[in-house]
mmCIF file of the N, C-alpha and C atoms, coordinates in Angstrom:
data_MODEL
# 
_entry.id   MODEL 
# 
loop_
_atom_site.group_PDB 
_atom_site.id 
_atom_site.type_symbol 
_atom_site.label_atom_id 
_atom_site.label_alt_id 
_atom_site.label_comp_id 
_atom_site.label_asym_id 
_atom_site.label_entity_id 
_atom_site.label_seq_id 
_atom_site.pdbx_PDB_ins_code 
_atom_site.Cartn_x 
_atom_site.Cartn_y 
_atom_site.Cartn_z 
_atom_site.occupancy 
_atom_site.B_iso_or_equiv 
_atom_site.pdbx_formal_charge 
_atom_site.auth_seq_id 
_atom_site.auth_comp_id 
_atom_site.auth_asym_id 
_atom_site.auth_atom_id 
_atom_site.pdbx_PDB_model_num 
ATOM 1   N N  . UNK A 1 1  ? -66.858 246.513 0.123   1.00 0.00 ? 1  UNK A N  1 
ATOM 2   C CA . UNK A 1 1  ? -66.496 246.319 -1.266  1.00 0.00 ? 1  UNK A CA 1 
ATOM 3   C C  . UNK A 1 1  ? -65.356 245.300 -1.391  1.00 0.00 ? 1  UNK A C  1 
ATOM 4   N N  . UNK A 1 2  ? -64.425 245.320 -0.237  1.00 0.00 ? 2  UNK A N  1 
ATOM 5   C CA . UNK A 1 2  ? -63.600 244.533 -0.489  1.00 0.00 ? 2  UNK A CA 1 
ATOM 6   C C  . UNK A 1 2  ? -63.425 243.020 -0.208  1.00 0.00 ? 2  UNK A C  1 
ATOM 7   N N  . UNK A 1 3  ? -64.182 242.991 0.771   1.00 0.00 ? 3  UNK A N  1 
ATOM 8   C CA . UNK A 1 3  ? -65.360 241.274 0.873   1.00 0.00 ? 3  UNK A CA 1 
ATOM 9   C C  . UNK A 1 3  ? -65.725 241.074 -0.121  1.00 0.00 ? 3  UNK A C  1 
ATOM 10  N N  . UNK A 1 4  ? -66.753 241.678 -0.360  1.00 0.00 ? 4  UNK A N  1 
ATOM 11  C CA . UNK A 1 4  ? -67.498 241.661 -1.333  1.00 0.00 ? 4  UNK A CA 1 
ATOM 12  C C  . UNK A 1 4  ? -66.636 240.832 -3.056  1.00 0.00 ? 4  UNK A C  1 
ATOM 13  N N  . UNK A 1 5  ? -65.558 241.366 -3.599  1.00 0.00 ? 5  UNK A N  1 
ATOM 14  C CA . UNK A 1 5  ? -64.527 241.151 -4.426  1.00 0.00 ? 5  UNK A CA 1 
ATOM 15  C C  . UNK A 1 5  ? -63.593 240.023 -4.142  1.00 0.00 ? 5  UNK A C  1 
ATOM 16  N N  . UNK A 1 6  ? -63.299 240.156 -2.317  1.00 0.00 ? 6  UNK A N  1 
ATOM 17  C CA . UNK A 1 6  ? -63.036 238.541 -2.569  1.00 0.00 ? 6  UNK A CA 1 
ATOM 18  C C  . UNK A 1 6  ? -63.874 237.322 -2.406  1.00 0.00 ? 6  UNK A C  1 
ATOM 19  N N  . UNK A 1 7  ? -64.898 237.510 -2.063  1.00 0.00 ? 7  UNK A N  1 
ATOM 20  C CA . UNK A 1 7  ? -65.420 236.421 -2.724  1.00 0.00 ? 7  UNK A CA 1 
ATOM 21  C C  . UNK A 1 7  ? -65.997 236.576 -4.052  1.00 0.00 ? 7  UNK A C  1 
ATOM 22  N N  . UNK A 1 8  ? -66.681 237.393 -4.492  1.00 0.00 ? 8  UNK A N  1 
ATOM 23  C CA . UNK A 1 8  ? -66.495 236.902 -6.126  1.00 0.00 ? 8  UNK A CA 1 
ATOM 24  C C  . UNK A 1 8  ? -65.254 236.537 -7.103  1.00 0.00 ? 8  UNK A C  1 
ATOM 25  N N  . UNK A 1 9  ? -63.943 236.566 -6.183  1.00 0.00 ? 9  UNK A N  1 
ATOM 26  C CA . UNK A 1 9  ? -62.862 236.267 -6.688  1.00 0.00 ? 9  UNK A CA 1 
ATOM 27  C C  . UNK A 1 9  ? -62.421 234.936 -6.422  1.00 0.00 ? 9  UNK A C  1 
ATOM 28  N N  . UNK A 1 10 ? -62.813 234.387 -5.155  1.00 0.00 ? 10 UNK A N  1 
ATOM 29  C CA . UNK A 1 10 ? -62.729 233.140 -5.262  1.00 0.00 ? 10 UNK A CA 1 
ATOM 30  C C  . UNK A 1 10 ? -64.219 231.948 -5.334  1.00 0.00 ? 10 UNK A C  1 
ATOM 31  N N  . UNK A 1 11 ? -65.129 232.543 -5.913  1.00 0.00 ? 11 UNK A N  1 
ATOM 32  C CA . UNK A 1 11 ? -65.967 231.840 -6.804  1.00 0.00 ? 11 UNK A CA 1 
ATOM 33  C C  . UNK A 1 11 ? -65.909 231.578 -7.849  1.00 0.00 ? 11 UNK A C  1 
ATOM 34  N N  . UNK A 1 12 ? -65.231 233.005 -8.413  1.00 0.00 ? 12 UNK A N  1 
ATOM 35  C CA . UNK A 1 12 ? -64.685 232.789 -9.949  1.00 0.00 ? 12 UNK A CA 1 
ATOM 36  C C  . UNK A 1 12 ? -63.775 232.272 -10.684 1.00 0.00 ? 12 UNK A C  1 
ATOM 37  N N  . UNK A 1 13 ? -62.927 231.822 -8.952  1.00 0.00 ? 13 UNK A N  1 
ATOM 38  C CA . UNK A 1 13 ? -61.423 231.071 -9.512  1.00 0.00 ? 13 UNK A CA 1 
ATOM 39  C C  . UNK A 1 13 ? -62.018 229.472 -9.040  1.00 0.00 ? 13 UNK A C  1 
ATOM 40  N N  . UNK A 1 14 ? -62.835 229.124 -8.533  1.00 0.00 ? 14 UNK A N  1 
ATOM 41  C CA . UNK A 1 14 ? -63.159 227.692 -7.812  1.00 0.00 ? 14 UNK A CA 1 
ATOM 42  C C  . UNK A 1 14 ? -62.697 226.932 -8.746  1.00 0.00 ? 14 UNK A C  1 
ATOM 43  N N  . UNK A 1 15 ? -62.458 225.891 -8.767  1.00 0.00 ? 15 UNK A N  1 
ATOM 44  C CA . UNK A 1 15 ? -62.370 224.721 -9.963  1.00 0.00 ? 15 UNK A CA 1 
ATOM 45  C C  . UNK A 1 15 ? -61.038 224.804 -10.782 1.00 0.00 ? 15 UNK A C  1 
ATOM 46  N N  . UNK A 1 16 ? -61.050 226.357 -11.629 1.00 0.00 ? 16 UNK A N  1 
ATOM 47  C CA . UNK A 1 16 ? -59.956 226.378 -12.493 1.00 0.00 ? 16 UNK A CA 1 
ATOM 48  C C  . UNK A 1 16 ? -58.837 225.481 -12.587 1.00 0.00 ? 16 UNK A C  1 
ATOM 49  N N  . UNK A 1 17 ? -58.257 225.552 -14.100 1.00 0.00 ? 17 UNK A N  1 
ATOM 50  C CA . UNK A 1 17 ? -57.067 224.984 -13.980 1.00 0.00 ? 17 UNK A CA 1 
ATOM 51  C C  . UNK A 1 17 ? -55.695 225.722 -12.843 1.00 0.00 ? 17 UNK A C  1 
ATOM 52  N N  . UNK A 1 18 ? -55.939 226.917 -12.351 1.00 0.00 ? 18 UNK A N  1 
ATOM 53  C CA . UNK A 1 18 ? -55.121 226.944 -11.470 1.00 0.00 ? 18 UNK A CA 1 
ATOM 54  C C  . UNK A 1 18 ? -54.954 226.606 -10.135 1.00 0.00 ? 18 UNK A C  1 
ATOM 55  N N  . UNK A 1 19 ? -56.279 226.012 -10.044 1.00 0.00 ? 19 UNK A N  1 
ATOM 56  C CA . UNK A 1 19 ? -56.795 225.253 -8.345  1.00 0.00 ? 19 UNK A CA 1 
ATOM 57  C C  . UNK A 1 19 ? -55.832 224.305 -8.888  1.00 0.00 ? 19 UNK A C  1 
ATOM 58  N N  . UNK A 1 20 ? -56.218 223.315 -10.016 1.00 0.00 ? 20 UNK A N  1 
ATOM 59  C CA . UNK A 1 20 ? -55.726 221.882 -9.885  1.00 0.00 ? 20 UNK A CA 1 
ATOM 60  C C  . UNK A 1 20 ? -54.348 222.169 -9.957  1.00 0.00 ? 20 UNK A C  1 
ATOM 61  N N  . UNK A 1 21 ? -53.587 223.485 -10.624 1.00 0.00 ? 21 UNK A N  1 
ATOM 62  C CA . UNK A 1 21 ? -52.311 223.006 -10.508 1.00 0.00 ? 21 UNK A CA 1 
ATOM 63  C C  . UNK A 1 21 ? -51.640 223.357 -9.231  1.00 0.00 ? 21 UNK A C  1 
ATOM 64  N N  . UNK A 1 22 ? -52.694 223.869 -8.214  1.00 0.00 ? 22 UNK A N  1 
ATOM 65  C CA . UNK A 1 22 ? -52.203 223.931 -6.712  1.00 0.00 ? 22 UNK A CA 1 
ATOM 66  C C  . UNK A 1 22 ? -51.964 222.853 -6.341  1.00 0.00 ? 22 UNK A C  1 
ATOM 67  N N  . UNK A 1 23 ? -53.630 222.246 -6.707  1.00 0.00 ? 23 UNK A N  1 
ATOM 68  C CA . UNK A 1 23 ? -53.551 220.595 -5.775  1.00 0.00 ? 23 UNK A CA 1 
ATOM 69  C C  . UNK A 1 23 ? -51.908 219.769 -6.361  1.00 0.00 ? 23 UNK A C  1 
ATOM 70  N N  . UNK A 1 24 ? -51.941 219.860 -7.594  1.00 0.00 ? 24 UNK A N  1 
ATOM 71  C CA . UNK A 1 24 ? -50.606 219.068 -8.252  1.00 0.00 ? 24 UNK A CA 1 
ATOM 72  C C  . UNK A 1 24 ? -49.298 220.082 -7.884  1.00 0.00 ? 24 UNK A C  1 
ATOM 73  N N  . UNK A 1 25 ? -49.411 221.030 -7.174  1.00 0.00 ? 25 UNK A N  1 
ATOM 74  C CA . UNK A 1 25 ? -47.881 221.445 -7.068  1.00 0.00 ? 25 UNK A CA 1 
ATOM 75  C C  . UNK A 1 25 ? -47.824 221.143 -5.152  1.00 0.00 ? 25 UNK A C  1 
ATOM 76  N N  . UNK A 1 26 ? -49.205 221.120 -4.805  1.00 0.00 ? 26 UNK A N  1 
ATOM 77  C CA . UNK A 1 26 ? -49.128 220.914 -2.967  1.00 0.00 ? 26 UNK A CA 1 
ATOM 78  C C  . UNK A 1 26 ? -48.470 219.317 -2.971  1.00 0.00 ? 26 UNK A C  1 
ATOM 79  N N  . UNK A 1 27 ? -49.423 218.718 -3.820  1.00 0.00 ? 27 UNK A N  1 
ATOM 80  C CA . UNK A 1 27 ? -48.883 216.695 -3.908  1.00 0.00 ? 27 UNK A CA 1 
ATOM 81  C C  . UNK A 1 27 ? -47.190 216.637 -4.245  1.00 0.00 ? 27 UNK A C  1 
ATOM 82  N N  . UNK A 1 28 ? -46.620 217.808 -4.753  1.00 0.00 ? 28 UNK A N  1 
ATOM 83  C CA . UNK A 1 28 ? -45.253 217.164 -5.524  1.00 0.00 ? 28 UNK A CA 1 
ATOM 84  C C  . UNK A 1 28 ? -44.214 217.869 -4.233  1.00 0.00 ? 28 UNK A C  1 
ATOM 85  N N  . UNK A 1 29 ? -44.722 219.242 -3.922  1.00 0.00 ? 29 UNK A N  1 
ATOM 86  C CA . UNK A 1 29 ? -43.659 219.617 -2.473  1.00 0.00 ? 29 UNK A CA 1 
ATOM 87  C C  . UNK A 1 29 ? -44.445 219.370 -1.124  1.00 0.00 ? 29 UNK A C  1 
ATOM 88  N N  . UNK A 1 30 ? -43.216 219.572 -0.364  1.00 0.00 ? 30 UNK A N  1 
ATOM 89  C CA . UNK A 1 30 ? -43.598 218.746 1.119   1.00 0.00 ? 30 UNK A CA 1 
ATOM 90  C C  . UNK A 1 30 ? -44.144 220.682 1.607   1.00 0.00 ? 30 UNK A C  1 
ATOM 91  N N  . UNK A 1 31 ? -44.125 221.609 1.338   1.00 0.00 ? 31 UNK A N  1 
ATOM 92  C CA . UNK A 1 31 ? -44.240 222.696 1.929   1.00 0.00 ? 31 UNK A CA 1 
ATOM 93  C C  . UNK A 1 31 ? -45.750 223.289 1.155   1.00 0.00 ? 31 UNK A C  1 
ATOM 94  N N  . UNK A 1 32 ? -46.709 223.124 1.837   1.00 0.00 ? 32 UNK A N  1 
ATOM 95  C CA . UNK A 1 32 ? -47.986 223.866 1.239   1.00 0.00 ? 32 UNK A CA 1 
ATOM 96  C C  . UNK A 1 32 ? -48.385 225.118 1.744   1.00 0.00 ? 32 UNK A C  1 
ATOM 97  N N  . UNK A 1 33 ? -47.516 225.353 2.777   1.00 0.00 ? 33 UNK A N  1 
ATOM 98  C CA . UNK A 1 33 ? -47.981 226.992 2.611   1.00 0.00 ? 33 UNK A CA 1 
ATOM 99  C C  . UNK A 1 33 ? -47.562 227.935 1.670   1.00 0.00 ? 33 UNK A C  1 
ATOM 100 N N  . UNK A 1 34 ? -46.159 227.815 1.331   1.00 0.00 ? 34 UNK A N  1 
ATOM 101 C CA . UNK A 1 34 ? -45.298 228.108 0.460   1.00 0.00 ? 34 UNK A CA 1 
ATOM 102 C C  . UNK A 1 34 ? -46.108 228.172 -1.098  1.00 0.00 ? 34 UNK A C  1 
ATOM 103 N N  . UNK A 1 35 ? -46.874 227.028 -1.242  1.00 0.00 ? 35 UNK A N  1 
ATOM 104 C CA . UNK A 1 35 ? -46.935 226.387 -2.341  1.00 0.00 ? 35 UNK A CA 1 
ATOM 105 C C  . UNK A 1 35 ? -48.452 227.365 -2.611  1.00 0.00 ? 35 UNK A C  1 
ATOM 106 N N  . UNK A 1 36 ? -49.445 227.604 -1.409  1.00 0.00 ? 36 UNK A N  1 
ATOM 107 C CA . UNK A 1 36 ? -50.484 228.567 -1.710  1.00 0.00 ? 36 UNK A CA 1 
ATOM 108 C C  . UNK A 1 36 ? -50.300 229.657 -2.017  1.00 0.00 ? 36 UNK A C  1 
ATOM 109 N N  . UNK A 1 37 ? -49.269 230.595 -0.851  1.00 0.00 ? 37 UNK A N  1 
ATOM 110 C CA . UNK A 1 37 ? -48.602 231.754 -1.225  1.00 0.00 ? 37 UNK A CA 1 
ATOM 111 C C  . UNK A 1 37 ? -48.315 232.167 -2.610  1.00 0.00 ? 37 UNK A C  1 
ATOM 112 N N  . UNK A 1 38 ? -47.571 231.219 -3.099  1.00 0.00 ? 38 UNK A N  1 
ATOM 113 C CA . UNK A 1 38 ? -46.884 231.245 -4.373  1.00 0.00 ? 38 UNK A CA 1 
ATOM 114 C C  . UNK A 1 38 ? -48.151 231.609 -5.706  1.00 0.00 ? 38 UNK A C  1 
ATOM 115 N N  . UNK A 1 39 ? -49.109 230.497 -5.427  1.00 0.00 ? 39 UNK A N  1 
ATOM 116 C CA . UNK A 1 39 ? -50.257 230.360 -6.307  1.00 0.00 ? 39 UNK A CA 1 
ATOM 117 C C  . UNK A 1 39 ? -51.167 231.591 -6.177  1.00 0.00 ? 39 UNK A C  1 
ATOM 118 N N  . UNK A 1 40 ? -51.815 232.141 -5.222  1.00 0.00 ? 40 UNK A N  1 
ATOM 119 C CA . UNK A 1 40 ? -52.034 233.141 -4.693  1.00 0.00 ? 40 UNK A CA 1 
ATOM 120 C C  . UNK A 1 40 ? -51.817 234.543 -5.297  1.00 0.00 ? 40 UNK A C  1 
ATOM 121 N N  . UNK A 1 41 ? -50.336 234.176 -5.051  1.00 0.00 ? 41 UNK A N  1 
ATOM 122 C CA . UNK A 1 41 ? -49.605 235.826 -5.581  1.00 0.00 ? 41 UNK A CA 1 
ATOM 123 C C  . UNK A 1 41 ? -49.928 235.732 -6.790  1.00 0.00 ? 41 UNK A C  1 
ATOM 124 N N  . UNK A 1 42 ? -49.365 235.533 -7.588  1.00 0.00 ? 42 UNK A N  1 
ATOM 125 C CA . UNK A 1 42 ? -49.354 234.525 -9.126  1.00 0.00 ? 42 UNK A CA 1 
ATOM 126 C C  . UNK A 1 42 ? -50.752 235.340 -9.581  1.00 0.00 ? 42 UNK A C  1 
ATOM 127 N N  . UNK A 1 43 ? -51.609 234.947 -8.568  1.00 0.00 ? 43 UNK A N  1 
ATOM 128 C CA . UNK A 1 43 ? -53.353 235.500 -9.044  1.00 0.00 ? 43 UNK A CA 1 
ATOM 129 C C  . UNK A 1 43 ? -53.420 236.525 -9.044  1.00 0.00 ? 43 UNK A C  1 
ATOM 130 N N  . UNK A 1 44 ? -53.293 236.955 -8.065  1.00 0.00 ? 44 UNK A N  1 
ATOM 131 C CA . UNK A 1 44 ? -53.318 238.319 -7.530  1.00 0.00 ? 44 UNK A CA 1 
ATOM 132 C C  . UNK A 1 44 ? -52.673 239.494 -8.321  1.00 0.00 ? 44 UNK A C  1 
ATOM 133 N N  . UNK A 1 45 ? -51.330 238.785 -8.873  1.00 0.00 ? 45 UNK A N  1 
ATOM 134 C CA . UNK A 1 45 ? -50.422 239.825 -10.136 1.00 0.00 ? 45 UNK A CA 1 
ATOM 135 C C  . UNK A 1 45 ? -51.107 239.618 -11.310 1.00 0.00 ? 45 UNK A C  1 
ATOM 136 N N  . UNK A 1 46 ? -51.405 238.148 -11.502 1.00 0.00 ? 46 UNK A N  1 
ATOM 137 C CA . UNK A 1 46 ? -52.280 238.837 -12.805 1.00 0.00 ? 46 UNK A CA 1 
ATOM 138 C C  . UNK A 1 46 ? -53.442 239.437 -12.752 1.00 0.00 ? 46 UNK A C  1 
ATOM 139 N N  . UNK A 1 47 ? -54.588 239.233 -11.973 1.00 0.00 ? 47 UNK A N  1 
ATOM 140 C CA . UNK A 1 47 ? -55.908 239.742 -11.774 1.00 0.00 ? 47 UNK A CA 1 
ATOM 141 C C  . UNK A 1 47 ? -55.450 241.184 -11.102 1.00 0.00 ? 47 UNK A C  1 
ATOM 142 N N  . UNK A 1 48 ? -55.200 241.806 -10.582 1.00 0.00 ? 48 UNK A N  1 
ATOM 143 C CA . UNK A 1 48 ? -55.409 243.002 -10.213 1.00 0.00 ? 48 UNK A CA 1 
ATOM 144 C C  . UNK A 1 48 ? -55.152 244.324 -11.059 1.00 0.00 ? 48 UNK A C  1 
ATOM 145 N N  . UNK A 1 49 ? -54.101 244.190 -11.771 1.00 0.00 ? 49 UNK A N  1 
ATOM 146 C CA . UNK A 1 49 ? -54.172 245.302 -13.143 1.00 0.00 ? 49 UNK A CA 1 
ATOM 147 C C  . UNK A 1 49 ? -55.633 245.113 -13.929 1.00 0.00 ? 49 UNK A C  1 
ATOM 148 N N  . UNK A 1 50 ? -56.067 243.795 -14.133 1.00 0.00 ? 50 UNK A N  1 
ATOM 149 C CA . UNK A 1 50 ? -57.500 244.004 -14.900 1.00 0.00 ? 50 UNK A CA 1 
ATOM 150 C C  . UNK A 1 50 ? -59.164 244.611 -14.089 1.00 0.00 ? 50 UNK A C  1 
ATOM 151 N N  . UNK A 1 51 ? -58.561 244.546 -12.457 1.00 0.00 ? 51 UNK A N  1 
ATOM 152 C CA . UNK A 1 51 ? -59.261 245.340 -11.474 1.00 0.00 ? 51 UNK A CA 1 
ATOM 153 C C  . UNK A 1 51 ? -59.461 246.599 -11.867 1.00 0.00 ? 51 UNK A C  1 
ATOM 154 N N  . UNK A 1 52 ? -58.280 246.847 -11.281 1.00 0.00 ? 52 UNK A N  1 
ATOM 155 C CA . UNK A 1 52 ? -58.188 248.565 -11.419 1.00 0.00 ? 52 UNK A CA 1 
ATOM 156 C C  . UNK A 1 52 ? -58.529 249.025 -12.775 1.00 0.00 ? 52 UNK A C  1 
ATOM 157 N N  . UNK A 1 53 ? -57.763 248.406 -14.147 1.00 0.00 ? 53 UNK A N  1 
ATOM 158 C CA . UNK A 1 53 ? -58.098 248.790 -15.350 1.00 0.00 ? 53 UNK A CA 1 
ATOM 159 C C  . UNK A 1 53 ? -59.778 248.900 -15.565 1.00 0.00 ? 53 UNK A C  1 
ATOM 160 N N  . UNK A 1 54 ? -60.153 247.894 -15.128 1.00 0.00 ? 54 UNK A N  1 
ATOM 161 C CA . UNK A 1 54 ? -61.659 248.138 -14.815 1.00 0.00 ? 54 UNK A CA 1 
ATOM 162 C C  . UNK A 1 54 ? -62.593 248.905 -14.433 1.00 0.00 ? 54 UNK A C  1 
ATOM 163 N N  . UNK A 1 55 ? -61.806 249.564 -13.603 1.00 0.00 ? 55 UNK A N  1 
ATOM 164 C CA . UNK A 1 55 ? -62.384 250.725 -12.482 1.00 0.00 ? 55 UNK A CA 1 
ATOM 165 C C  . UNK A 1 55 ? -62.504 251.959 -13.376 1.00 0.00 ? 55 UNK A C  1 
ATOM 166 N N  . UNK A 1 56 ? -61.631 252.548 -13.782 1.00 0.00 ? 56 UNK A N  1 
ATOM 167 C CA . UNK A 1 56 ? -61.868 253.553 -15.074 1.00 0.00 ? 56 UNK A CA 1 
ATOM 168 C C  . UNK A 1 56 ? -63.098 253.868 -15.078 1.00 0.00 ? 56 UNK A C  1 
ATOM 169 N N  . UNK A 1 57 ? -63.244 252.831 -16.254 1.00 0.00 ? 57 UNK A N  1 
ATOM 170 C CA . UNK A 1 57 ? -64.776 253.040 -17.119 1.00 0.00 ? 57 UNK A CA 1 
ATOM 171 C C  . UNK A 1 57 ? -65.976 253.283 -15.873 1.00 0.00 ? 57 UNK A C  1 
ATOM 172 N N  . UNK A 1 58 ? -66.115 252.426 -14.956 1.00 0.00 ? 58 UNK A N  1 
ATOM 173 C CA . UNK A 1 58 ? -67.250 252.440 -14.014 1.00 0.00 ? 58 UNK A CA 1 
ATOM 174 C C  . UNK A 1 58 ? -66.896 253.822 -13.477 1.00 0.00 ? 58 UNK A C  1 
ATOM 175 N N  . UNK A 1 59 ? -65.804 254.385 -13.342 1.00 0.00 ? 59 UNK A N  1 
ATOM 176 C CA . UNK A 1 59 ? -66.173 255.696 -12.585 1.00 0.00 ? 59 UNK A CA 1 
ATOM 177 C C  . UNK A 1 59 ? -66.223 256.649 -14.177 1.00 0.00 ? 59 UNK A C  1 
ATOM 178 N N  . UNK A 1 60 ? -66.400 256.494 -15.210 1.00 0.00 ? 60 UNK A N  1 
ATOM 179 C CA . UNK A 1 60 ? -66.435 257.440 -15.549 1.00 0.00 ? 60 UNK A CA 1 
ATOM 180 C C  . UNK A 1 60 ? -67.532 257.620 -17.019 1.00 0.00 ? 60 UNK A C  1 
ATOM 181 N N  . UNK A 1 61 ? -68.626 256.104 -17.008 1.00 0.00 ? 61 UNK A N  1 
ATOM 182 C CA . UNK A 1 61 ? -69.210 255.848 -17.605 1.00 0.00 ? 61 UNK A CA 1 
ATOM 183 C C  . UNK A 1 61 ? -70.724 255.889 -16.971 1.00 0.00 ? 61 UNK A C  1 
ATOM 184 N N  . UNK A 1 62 ? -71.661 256.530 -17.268 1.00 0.00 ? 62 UNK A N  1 
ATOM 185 C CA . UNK A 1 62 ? -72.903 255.850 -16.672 1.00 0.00 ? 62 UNK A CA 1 
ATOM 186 C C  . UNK A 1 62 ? -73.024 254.356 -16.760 1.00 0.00 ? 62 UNK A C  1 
ATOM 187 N N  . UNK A 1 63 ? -73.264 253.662 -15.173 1.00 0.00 ? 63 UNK A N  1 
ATOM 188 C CA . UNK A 1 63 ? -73.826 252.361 -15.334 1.00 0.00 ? 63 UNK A CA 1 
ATOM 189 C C  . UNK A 1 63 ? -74.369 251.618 -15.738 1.00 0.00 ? 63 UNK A C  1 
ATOM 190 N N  . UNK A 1 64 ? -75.769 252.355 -16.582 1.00 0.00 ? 64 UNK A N  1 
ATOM 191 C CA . UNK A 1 64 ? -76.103 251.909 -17.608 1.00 0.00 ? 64 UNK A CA 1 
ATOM 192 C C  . UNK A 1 64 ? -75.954 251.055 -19.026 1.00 0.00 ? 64 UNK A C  1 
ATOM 193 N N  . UNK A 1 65 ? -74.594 251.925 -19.166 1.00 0.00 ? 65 UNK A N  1 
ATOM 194 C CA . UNK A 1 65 ? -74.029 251.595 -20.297 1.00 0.00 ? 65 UNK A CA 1 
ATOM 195 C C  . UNK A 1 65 ? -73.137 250.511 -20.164 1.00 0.00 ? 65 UNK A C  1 
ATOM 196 N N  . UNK A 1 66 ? -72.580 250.167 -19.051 1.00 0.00 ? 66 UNK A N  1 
ATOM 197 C CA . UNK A 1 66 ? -71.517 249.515 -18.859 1.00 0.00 ? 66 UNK A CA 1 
ATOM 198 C C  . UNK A 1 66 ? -72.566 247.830 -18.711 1.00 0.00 ? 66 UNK A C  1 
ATOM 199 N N  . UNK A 1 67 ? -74.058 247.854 -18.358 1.00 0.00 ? 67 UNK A N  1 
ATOM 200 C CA . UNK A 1 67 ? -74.305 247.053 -17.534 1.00 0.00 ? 67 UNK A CA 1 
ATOM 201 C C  . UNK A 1 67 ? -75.042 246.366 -19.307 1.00 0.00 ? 67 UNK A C  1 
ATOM 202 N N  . UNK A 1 68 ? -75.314 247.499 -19.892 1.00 0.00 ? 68 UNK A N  1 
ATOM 203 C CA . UNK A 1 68 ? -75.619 246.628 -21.319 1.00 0.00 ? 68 UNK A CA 1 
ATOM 204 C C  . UNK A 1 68 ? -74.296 245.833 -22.320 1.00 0.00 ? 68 UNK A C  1 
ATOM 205 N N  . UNK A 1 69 ? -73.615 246.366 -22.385 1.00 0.00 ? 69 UNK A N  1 
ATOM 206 C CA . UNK A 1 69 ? -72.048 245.879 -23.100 1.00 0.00 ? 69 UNK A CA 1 
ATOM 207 C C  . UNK A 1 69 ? -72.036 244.763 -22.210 1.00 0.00 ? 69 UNK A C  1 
ATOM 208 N N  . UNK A 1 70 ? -72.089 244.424 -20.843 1.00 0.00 ? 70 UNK A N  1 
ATOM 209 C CA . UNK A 1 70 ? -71.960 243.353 -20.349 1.00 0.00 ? 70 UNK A CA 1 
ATOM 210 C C  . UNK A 1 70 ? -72.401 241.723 -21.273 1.00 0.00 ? 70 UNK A C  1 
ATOM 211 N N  . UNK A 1 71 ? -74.104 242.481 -21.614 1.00 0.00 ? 71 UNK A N  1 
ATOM 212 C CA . UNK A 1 71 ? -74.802 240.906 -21.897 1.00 0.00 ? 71 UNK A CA 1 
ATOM 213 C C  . UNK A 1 71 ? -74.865 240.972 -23.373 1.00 0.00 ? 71 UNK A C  1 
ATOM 214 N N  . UNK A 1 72 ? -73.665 241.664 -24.469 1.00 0.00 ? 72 UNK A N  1 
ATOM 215 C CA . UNK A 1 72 ? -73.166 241.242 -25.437 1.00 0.00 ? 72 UNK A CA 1 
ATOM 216 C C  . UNK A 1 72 ? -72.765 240.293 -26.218 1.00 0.00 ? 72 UNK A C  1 
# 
């Protein structure tokens, strides 16, 4: 499951404006590990409360229901 999540997490982030402002914050400092870390976390704090908040409903909704509200 947890493979699984990161890569649909970084398919879903590919491209974004927060890739490019990696590429534009890796070009402006000399330190790019720093500079992924940073970007990374950043994701990770915002996306993961909407994880878990997520999780709720799926454990406590038939799938069904959750999988129609989807294509709303």
């Amino acid at each position: 499951m947890f493979v699984t999540t990161l890569i649909a997490f970084f398919l879903a982030e590919m491209g974004d404006k927060t890739q490019l402002a990696t590429v534009a914050l890796a070009a402006r400092f000399a330190d790019l590990p720093s500079v992924v870390a940073g970007t990374t976390a950043g994701l990770l704090l915002a996306d993961a409360p909407v994880v878990w908040l997520g999780d709720v409903p799926s454990r406590r909704l038939p799938m069904t229901w959750l999988h129609r509200g989807r294509r709303c």
